[in-house]
N, C-alpha and C positions, 0 to 999 in steps of 0.2 A: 504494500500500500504506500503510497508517495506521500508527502508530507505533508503537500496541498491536500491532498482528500483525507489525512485524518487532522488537518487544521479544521478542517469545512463540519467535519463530523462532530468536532469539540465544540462549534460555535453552534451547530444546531442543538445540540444537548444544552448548551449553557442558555440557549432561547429557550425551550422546551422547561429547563428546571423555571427561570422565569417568570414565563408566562402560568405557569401551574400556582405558582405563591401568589402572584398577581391574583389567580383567581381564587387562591382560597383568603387570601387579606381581602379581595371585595366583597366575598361573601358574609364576611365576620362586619364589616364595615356598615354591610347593605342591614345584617342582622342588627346592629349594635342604632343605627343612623332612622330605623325606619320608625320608629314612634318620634324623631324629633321632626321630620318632614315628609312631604307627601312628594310621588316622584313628580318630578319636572317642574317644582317649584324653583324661583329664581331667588327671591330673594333682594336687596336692594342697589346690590353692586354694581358697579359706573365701571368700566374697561378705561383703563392708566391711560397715560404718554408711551409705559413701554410696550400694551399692549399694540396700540398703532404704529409704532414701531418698527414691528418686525416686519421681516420681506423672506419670503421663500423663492427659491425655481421653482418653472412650471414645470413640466414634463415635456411641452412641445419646445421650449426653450424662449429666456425671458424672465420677467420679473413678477411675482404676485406682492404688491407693496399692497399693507392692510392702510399706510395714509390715506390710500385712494378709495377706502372703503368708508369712511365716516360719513356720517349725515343722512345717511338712509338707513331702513331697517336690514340686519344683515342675518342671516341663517346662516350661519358657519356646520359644517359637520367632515367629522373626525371618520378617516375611514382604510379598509386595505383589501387587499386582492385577496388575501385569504380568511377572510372574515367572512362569512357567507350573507348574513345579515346583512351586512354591509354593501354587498355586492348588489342583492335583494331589492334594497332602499333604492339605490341611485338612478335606477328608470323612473320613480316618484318624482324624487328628487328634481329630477331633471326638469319633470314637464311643470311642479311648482316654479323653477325658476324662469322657463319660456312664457308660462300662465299668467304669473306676476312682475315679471321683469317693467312692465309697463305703470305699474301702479308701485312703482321705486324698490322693489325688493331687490336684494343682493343675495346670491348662493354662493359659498364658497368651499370647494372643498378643501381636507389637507388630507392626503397619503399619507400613512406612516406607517411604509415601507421603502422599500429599494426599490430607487429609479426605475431600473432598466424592469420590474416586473409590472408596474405602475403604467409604465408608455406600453409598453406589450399588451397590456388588461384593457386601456383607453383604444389604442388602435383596435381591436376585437371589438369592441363595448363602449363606443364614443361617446361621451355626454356635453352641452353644449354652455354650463356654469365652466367659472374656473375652477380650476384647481391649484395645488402647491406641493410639492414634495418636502414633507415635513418631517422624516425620520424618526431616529430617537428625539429630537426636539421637539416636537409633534406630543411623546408619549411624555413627555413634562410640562408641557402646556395644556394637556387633556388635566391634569394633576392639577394646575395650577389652577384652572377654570371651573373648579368643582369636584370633577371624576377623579376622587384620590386612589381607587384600584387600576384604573388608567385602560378601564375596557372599552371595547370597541363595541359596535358603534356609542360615536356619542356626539350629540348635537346641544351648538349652544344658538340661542335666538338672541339678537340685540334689537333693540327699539332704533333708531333715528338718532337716539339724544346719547348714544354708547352705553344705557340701562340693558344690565341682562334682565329678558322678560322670559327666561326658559331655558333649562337645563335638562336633556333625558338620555338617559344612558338605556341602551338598548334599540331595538329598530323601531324608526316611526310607522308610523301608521299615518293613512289620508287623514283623520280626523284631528291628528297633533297637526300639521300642515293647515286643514282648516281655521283650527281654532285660533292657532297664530296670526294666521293671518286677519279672521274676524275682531282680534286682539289688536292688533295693529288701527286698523280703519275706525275701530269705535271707542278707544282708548285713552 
């Protein structure tokens, strides 16, 4: 066995032990968290200076600057090639963003995963929001936004004014999309 492939085989175990802690601290979390809040509540928090901020690559090549994102409502969601849910959502996804895009909504996604599997998924499975390639920075700023088990899928909603109006970890459903957006217009 060459060195390359048992380097590759140590980093997939070291993903794999990971990913398993991840899900049993979200599970103790989800257990420990669920009588103080109800899911998808936001709560009162305003997105910093650093959150506008940041700037990812896209995958087609280019910049996703979240400056350019302020002052409309923004649907960010957290997502990857191997999440299946994830994968699931993003036809939703997509057509909330075409459906609304008119009435100032913003969809963003962020991958966090590897590039070259991201551009691979989009070419097959094209959607027409942006996206970002967010990697492991991605899986700290999912942490930092609320999701402290750092599970996938996870969407966060902003208001216009950078108020998060929604947080939900897990796949959306047309009715979280609806209600958002009736949230929005009547709000």
């Amino acid at each position: 066995m060459s060195s390359t492939t048992t380097r590759r085989r140590a980093l997939f175990a070291g993903v794999a032990v990971v990913a398993a802690a991840g899900g049993v601290a979200g599970a103790l979390w989800r257990e420990r968290s669920a009588a103080s809040a109800a899911p998808g509540t936001a709560g009162d928090a305003m997105m910093d200076a650093a959150f506008w901020a940041q700037r990812f690559d896209r995958p087609e090549g280019g910049e996703l600057n979240f400056q350019g994102l302020r002052g409309k409502p923004l649907l960010l969601n957290f997502w990857a090639t191997w999440c299946p849910p994830c994968v699931e959502e993003l036809p939703m996804i997509d057509r909330f963003f075409r459906d609304q895009a008119t009435n100032g909504w913003q969809v963003v996604g962020l991958a966090i995963d590897q590039p070259s599997a991201v551009r691979k998924f989009l070419e097959r499975t094209p959607v027409t929001f942006p996206n970002g390639l967010a990697g492991l920075q991605g899986t700290e700023l999912v942490k930092q936004l609320g999701n402290s088990n750092g599970g996938l899928p996870f969407t966060l909603v902003l208001d216009a004014g950078g108020k998060v109006m929604a947080r939900k970890m897990g796949q959306l459903e047309a009715a979280d999309l609806e209600g958002w957006r009736r949230a929005q217009v009547h709000g």
